[in-house]
N, CA, C and O atoms as a Tripos MOL2 file, in Angstrom:
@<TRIPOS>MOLECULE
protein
  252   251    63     0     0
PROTEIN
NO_CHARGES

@<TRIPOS>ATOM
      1 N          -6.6710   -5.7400   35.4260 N.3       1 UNK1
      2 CA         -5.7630   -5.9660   34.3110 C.3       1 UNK1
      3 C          -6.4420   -5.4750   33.0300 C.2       1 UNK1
      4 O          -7.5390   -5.8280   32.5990 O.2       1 UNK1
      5 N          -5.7860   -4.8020   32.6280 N.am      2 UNK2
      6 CA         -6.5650   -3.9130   31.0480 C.3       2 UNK2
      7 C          -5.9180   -4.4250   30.0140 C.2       2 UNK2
      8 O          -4.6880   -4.4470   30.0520 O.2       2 UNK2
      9 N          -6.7540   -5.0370   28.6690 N.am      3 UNK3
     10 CA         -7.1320   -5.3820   27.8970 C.3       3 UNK3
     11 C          -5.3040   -5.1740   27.4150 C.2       3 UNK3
     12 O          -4.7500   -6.2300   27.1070 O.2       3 UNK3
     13 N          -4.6150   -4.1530   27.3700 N.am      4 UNK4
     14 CA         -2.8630   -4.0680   26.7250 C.3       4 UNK4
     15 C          -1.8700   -4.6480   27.6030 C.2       4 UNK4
     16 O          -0.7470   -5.0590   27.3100 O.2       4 UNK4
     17 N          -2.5170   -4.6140   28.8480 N.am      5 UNK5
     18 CA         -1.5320   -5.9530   29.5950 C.3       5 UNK5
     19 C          -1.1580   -7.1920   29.0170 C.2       5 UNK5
     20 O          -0.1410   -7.7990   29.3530 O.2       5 UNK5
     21 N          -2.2390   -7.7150   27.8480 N.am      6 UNK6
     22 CA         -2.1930   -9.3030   27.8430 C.3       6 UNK6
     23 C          -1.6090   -9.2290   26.0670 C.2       6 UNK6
     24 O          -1.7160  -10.0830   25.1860 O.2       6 UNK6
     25 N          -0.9750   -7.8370   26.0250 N.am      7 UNK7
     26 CA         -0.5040   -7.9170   24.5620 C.3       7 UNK7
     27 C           0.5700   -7.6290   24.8270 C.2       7 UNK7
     28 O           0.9270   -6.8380   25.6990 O.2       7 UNK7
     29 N           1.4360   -8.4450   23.8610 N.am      8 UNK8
     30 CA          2.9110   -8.6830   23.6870 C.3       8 UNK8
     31 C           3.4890   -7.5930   22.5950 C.2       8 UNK8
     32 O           3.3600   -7.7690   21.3830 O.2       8 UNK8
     33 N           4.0060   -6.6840   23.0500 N.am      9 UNK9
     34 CA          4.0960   -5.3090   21.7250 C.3       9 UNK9
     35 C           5.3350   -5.8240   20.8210 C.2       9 UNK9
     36 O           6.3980   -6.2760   21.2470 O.2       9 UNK9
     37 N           5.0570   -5.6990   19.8530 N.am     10 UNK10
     38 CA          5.6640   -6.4120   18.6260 C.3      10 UNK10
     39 C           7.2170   -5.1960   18.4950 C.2      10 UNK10
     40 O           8.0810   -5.4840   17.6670 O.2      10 UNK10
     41 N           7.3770   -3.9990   19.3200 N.am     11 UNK11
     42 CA          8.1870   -3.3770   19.0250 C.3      11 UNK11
     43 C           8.8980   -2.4050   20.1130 C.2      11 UNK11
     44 O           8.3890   -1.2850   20.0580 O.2      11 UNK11
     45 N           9.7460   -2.4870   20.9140 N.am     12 UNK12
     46 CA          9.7650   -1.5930   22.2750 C.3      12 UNK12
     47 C           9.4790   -0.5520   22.0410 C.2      12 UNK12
     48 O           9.7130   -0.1530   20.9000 O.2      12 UNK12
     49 N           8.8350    0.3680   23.0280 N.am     13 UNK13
     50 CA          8.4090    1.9330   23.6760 C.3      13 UNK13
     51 C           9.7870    2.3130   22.6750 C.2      13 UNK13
     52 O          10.6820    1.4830   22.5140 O.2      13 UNK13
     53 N           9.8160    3.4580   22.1390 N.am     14 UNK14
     54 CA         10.5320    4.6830   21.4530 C.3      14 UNK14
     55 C          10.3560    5.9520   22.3320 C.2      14 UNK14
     56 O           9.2510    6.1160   22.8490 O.2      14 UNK14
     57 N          11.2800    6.8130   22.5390 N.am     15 UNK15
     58 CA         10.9590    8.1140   22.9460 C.3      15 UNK15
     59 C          10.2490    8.8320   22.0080 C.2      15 UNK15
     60 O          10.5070    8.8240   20.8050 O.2      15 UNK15
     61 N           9.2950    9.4990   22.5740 N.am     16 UNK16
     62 CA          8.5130   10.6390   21.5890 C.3      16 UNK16
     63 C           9.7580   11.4430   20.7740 C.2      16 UNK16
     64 O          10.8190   11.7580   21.3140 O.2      16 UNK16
     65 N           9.5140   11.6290   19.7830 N.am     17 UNK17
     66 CA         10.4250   12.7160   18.7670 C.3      17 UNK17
     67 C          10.1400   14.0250   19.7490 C.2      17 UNK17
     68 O          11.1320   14.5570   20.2500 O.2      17 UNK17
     69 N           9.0240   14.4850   20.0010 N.am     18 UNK18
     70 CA          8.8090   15.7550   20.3240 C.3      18 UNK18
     71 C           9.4310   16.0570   21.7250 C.2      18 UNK18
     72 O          10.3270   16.8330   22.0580 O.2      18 UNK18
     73 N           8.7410   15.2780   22.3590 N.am     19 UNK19
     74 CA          9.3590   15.2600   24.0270 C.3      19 UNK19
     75 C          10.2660   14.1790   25.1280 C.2      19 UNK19
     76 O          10.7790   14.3360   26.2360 O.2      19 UNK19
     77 N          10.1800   13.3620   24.4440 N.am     20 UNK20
     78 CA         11.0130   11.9850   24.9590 C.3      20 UNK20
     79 C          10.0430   11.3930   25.6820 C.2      20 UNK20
     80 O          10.7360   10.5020   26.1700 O.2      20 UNK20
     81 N           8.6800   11.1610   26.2390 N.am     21 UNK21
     82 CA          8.3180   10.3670   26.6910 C.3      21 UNK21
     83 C           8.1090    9.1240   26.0360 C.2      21 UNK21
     84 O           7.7670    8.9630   24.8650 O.2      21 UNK21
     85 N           8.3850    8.1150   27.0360 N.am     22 UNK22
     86 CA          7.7010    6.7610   25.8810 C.3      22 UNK22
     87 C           6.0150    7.3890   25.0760 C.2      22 UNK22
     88 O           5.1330    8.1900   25.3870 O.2      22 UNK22
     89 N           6.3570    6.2860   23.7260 N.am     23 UNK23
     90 CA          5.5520    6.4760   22.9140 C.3      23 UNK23
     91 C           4.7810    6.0810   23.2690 C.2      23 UNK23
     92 O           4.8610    5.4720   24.3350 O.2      23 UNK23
     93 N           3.5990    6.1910   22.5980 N.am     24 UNK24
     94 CA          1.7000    5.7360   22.7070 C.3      24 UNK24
     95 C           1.0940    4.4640   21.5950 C.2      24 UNK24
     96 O           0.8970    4.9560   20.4830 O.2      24 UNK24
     97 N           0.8780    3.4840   21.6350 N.am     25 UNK25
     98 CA          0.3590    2.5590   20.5360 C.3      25 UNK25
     99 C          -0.4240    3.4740   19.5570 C.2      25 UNK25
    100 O          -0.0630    3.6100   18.3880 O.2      25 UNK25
    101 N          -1.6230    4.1600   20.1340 N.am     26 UNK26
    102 CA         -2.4140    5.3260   19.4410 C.3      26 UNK26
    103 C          -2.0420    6.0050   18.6450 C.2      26 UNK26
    104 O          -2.5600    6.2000   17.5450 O.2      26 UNK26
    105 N          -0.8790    6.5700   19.1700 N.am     27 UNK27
    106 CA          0.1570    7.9120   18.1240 C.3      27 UNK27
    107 C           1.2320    7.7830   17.9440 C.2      27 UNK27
    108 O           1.9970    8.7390   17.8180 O.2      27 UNK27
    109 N           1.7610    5.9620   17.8500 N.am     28 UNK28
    110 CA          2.9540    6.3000   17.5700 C.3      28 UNK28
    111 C           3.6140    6.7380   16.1520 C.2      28 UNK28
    112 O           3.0120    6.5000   15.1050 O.2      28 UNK28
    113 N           5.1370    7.5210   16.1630 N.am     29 UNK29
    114 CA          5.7060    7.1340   17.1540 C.3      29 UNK29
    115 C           5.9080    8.4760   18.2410 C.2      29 UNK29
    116 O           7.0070    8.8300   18.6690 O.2      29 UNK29
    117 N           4.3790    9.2410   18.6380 N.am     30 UNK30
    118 CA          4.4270    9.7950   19.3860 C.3      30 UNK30
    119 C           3.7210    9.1930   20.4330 C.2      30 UNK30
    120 O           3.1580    8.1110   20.2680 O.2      30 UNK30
    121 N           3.6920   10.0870   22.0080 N.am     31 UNK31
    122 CA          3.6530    9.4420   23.0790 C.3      31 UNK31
    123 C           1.8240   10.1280   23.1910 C.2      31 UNK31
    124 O           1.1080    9.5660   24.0200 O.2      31 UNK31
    125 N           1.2230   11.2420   22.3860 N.am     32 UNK32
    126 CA          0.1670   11.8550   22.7630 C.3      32 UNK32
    127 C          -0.1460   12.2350   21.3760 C.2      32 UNK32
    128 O           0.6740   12.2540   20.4590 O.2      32 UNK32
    129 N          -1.5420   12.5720   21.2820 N.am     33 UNK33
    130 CA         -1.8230   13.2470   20.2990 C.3      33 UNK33
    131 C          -1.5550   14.8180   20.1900 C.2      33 UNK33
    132 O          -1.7380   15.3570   19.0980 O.2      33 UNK33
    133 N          -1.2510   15.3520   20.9670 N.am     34 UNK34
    134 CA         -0.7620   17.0760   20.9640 C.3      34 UNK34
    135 C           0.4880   16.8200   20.4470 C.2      34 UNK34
    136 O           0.7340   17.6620   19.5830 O.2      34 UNK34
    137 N           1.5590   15.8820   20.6160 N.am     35 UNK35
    138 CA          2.5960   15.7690   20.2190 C.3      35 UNK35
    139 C           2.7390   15.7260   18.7830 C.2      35 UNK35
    140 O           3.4260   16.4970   18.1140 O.2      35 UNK35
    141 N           1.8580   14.5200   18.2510 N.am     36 UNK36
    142 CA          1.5480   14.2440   16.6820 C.3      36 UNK36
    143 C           1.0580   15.5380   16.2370 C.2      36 UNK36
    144 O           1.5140   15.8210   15.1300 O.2      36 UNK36
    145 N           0.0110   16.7270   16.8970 N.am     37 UNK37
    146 CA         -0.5430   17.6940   16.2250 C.3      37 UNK37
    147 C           0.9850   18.4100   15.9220 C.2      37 UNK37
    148 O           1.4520   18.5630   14.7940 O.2      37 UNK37
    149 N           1.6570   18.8150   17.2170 N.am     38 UNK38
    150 CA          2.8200   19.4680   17.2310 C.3      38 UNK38
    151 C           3.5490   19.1130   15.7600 C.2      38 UNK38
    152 O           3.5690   19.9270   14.8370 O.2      38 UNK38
    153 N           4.1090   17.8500   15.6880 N.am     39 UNK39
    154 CA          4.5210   17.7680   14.3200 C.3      39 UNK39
    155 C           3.9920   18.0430   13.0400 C.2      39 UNK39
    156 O           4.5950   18.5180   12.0770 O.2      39 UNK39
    157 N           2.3280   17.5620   13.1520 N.am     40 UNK40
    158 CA          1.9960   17.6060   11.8510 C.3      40 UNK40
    159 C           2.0720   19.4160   11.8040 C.2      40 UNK40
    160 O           2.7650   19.9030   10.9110 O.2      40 UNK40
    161 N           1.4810   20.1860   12.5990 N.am     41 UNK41
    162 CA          1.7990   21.8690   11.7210 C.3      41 UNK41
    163 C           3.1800   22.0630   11.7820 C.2      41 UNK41
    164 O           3.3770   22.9030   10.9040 O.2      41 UNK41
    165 N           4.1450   21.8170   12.2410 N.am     42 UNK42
    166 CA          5.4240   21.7090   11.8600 C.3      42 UNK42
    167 C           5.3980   21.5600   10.1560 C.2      42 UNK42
    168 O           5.5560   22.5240    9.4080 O.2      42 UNK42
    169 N           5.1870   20.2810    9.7330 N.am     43 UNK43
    170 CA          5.2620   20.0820    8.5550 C.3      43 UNK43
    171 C           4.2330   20.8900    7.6530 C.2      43 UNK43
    172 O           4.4080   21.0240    6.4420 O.2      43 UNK43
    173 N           3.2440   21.3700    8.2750 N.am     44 UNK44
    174 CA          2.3540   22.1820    7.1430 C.3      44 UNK44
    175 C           2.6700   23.5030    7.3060 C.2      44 UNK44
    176 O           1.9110   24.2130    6.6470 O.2      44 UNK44
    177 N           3.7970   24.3360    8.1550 N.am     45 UNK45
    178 CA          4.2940   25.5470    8.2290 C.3      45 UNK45
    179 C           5.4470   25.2600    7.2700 C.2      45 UNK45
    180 O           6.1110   26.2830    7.0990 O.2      45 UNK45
    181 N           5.8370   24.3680    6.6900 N.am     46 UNK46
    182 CA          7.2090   24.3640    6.0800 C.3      46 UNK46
    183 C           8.6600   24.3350    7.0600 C.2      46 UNK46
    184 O           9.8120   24.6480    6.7630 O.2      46 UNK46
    185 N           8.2090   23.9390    8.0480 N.am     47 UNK47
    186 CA          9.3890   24.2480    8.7980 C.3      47 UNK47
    187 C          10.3200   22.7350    8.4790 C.2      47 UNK47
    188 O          11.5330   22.8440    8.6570 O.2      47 UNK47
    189 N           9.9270   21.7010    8.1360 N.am     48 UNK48
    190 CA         10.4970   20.4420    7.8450 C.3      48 UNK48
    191 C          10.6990   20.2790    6.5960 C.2      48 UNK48
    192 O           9.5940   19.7870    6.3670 O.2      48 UNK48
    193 N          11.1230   20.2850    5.7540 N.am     49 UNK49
    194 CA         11.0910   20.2950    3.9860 C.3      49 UNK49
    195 C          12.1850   18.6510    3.4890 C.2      49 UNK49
    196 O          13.2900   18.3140    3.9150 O.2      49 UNK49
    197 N          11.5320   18.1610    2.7540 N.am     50 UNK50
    198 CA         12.7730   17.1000    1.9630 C.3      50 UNK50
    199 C          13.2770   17.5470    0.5170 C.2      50 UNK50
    200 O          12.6740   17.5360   -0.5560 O.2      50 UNK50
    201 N          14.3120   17.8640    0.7680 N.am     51 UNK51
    202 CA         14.8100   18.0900   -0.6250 C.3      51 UNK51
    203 C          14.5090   17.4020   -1.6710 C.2      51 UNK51
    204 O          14.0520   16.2600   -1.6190 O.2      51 UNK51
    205 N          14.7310   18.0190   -2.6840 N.am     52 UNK52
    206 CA         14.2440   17.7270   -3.6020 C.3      52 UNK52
    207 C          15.0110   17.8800   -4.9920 C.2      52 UNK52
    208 O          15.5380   18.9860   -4.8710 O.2      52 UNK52
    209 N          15.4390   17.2800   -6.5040 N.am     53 UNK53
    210 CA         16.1980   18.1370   -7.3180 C.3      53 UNK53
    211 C          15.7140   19.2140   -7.8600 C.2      53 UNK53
    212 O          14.5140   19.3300   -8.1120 O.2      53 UNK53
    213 N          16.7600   20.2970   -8.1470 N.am     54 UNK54
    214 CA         16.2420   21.5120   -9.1240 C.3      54 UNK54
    215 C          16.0140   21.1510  -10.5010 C.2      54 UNK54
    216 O          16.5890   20.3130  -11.1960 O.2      54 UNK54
    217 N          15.0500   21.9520  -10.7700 N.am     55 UNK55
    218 CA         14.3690   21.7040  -12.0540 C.3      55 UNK55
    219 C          15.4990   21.8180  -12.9870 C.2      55 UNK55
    220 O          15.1580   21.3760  -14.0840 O.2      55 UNK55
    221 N          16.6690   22.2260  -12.9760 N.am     56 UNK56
    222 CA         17.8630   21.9460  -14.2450 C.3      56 UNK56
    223 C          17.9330   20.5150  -14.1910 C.2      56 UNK56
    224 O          18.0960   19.7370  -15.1310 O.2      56 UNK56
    225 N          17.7720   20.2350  -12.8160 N.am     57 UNK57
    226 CA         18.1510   18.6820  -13.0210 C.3      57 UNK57
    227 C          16.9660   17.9440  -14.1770 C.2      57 UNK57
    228 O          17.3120   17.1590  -15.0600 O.2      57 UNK57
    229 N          16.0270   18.2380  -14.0200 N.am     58 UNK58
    230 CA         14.4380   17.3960  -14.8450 C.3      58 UNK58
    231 C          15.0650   17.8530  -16.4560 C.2      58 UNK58
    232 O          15.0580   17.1680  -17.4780 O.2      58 UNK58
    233 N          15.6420   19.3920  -16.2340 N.am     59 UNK59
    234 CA         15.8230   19.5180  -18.1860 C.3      59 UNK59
    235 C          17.2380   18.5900  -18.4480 C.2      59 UNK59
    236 O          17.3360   18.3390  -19.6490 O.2      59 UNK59
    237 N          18.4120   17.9870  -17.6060 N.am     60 UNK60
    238 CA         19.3800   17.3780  -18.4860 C.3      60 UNK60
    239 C          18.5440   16.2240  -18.7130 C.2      60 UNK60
    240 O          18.6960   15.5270  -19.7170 O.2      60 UNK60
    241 N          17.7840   16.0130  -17.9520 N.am     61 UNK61
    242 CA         17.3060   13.8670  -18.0660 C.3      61 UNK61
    243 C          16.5330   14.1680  -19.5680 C.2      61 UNK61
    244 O          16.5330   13.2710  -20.4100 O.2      61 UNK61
    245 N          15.9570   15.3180  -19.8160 N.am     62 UNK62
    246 CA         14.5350   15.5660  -20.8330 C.3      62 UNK62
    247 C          15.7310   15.3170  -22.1810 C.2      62 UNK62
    248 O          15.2300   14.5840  -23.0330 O.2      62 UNK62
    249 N          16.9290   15.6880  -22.4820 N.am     63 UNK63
    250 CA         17.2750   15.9420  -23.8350 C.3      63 UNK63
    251 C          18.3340   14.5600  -24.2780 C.2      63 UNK63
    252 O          18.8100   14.4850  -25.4110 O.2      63 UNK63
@<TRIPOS>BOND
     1     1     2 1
     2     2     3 1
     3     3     4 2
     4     3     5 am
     5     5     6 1
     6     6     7 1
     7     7     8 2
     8     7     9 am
     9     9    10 1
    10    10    11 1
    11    11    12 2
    12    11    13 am
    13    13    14 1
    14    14    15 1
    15    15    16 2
    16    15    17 am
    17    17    18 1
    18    18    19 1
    19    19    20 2
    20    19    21 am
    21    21    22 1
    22    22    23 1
    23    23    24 2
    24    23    25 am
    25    25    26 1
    26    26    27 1
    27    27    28 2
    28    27    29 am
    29    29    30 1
    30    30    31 1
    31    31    32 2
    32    31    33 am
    33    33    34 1
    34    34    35 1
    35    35    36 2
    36    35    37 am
    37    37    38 1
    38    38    39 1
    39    39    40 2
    40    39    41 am
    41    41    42 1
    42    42    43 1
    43    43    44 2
    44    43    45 am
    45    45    46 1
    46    46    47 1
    47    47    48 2
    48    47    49 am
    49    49    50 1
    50    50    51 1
    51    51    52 2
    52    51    53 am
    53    53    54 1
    54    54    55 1
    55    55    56 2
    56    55    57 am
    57    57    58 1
    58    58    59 1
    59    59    60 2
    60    59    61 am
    61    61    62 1
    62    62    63 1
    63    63    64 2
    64    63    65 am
    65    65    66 1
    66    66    67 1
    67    67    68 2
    68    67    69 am
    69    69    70 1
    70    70    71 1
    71    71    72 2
    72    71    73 am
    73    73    74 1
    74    74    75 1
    75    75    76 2
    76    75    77 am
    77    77    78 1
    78    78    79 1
    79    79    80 2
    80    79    81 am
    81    81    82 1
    82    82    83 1
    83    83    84 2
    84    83    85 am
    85    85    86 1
    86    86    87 1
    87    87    88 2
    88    87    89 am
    89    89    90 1
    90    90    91 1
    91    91    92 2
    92    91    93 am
    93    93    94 1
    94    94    95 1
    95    95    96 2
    96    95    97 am
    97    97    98 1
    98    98    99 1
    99    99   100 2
   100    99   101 am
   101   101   102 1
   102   102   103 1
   103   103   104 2
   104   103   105 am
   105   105   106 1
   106   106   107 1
   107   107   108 2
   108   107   109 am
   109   109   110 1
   110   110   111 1
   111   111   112 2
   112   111   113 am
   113   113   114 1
   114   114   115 1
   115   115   116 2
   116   115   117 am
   117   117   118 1
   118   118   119 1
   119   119   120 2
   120   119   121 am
   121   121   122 1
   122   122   123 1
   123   123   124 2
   124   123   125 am
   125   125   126 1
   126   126   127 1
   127   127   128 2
   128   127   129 am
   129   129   130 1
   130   130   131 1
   131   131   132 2
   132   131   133 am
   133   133   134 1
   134   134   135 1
   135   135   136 2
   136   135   137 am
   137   137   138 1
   138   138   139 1
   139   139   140 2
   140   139   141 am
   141   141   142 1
   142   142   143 1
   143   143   144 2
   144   143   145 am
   145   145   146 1
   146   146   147 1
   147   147   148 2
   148   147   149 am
   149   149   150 1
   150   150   151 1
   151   151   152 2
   152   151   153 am
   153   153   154 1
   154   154   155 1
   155   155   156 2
   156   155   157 am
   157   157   158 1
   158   158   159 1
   159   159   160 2
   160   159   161 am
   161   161   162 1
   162   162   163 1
   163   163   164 2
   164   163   165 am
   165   165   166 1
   166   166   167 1
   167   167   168 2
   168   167   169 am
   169   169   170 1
   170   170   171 1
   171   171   172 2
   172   171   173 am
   173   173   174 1
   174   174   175 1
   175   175   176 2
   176   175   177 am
   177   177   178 1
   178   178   179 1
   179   179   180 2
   180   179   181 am
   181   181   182 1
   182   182   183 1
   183   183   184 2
   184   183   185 am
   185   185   186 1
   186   186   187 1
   187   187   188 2
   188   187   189 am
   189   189   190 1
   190   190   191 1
   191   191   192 2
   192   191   193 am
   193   193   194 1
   194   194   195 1
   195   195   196 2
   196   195   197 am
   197   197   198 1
   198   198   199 1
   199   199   200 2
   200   199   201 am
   201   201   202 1
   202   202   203 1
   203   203   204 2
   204   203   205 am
   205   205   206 1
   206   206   207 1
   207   207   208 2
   208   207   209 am
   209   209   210 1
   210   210   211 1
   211   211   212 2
   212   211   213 am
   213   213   214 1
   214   214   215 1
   215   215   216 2
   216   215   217 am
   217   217   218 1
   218   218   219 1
   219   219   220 2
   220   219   221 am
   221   221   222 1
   222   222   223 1
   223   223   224 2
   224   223   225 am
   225   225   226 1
   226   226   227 1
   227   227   228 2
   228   227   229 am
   229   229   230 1
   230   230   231 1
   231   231   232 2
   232   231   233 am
   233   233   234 1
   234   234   235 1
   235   235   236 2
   236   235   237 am
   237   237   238 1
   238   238   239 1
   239   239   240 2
   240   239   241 am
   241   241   242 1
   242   242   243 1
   243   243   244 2
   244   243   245 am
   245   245   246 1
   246   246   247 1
   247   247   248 2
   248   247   249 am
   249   249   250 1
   250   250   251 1
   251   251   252 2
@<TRIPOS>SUBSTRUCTURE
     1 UNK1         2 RESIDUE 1 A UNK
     2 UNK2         6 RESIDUE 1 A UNK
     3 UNK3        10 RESIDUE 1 A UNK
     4 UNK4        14 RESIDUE 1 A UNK
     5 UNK5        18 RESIDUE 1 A UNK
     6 UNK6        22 RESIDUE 1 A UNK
     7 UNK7        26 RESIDUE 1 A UNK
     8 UNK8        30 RESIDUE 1 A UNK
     9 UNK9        34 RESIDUE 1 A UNK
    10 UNK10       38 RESIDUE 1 A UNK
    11 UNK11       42 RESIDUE 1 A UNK
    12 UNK12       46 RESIDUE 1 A UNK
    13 UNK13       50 RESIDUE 1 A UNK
    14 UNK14       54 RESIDUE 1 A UNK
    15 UNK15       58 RESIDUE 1 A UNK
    16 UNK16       62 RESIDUE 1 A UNK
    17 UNK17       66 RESIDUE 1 A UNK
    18 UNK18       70 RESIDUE 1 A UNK
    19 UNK19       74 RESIDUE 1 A UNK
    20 UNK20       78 RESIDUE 1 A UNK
    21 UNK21       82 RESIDUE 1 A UNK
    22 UNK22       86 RESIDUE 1 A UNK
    23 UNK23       90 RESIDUE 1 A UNK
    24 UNK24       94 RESIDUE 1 A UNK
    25 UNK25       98 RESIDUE 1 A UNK
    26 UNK26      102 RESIDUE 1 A UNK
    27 UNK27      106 RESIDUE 1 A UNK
    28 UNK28      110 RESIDUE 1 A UNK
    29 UNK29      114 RESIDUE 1 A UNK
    30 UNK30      118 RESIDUE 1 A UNK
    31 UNK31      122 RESIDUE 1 A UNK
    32 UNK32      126 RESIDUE 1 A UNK
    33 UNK33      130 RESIDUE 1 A UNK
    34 UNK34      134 RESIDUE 1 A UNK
    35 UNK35      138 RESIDUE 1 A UNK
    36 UNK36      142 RESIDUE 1 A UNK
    37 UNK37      146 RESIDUE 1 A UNK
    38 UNK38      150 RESIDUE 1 A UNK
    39 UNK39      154 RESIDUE 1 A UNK
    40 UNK40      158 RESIDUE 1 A UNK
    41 UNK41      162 RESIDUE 1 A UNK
    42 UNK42      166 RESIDUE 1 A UNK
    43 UNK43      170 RESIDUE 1 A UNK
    44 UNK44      174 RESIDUE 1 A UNK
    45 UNK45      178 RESIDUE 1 A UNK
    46 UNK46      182 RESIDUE 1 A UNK
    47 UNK47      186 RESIDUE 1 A UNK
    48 UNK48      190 RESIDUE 1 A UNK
    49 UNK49      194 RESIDUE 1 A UNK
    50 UNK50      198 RESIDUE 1 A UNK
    51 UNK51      202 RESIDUE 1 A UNK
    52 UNK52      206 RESIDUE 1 A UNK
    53 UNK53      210 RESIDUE 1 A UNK
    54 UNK54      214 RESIDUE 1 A UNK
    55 UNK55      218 RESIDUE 1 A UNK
    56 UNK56      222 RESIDUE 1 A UNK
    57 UNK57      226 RESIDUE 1 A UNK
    58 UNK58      230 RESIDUE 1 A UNK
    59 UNK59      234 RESIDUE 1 A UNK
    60 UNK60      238 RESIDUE 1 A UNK
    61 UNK61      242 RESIDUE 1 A UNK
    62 UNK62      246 RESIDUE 1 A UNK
    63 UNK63      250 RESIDUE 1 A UNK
């Protein structure tokens, strides 16, 4: 019996975003760390972006 048997997970298994396997306590809410790498250069290629306002918007608030 290993040491995560005798823990009560405060939140059910999620499918990995990347691949659908259940998630990992380690990486969630991925199931592996290649998965988490997978995302994070996702986000440092720009391929994920959050909008944001255009700078006309910053000059009406300024006057």
């Amino acid at each position: 019996m290993s040491p995560d048997d005798k823990v009560t997970p405060l939140r059910p298994k999620r499918p990995c975003p990347e691949c659908g396997k259940p998630s990992a306590r380690e990486t969630y809410p991925f199931c592996s760390k290649r998965c988490k790498d997978i995302d994070l250069n996702r986000w440092l290629k720009g391929v994920y972006v959050i909008p944001g306002r255009d700078d006309e918007d910053d000059d009406d608030h300024q006057k």
